[in-house]
Backbone as a ProteinNet text record, in pm:
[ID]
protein_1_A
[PRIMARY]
XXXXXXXXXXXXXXXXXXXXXXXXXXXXXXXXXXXXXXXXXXXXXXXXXX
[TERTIARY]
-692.2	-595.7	-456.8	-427.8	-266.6	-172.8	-176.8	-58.4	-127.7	-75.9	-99.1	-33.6	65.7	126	70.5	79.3	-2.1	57.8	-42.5	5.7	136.8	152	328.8	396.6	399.1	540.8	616.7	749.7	819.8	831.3	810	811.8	947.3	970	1089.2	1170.5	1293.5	1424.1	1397.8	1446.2	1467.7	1522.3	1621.5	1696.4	1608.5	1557.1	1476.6	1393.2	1279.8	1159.9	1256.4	1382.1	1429.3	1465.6	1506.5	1509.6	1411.5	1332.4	1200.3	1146.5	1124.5	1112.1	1171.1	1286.3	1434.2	1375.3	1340.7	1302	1155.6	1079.9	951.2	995.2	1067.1	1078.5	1140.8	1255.1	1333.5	1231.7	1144.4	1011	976.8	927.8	815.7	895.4	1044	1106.5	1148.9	1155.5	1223.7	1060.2	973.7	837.3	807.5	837.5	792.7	892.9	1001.4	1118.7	1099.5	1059.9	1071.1	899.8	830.4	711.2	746.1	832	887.4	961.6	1033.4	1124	1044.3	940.6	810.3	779.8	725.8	635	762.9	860.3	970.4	1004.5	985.6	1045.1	887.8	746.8	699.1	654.5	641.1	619	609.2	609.4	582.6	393.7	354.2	251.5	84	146.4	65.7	44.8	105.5	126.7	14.9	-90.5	-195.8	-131.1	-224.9	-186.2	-272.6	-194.7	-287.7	-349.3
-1998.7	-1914.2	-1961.5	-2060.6	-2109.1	-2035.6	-1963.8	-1873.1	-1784.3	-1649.7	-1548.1	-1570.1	-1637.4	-1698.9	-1780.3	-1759.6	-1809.9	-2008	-2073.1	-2207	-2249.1	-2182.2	-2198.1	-2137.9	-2059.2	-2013.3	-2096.5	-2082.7	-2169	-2168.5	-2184.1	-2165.4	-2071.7	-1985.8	-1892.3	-1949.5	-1964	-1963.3	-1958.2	-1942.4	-1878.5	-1742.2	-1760.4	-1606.5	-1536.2	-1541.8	-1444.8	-1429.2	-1496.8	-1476.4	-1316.1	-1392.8	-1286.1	-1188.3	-1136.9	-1044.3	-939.1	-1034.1	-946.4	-904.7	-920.1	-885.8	-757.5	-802	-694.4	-536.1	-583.7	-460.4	-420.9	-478.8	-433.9	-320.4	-388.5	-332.7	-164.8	-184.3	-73.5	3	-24.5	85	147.5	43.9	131.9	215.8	194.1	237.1	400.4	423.7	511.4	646.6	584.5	609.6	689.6	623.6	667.9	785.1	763.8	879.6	1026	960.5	1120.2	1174.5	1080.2	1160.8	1256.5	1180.8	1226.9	1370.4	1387.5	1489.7	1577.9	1540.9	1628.4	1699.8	1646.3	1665	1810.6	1757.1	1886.1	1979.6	1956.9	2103.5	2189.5	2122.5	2246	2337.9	2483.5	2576	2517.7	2559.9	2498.3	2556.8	2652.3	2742.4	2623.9	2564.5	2461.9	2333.1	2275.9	2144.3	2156.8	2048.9	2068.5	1980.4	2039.9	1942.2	1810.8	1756.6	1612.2	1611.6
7031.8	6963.2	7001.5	6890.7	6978	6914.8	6821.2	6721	6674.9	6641.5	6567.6	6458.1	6409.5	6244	6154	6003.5	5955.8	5939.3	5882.6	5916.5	5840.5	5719.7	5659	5673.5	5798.7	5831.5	5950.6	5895.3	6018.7	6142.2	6249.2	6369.3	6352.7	6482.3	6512.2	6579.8	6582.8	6649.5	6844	6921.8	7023.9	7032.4	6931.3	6885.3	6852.7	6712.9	6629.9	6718.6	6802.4	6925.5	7032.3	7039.7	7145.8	7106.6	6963.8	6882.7	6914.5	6852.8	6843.9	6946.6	7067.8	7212.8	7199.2	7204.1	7223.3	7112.3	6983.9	6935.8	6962.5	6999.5	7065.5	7131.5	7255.8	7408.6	7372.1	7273.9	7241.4	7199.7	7091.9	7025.8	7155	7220.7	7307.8	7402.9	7460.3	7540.7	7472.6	7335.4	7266	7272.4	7209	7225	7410.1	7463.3	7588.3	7592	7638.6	7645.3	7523.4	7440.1	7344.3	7388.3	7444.9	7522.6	7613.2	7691.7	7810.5	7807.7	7687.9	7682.5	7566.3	7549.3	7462.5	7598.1	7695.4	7803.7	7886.2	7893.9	7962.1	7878.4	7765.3	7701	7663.1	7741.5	7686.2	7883.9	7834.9	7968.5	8028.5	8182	8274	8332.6	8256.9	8268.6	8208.2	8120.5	8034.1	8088.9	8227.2	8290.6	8340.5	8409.4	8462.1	8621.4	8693.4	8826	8909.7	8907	8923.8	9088
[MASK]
++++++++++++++++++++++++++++++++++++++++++++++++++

């Protein structure tokens, strides 16, 4: 498995590669945090304890 792209597409930039990182990272970073602030605004009666 040397690529997940299909065989006519152009290889990526360094930029565009780091782009795309960059908006990965942001998804998942945005994703986690609105978990996070899901997880504090509900009771504190409903939390289970680890």
């Amino acid at each position: 498995m040397a690529s997940d792209r299909p065989k006519n597409e152009p290889a990526k930039t360094a930029a565009e590669a780091r782009e795309e990182r960059l908006k990965a990272a942001l998804k998942a970073n945005m994703a986690r945090r609105k978990a996070q602030a899901r997880a504090r605004a509900k009771p504190e009666t409903e939390q289970t304890e680890d």
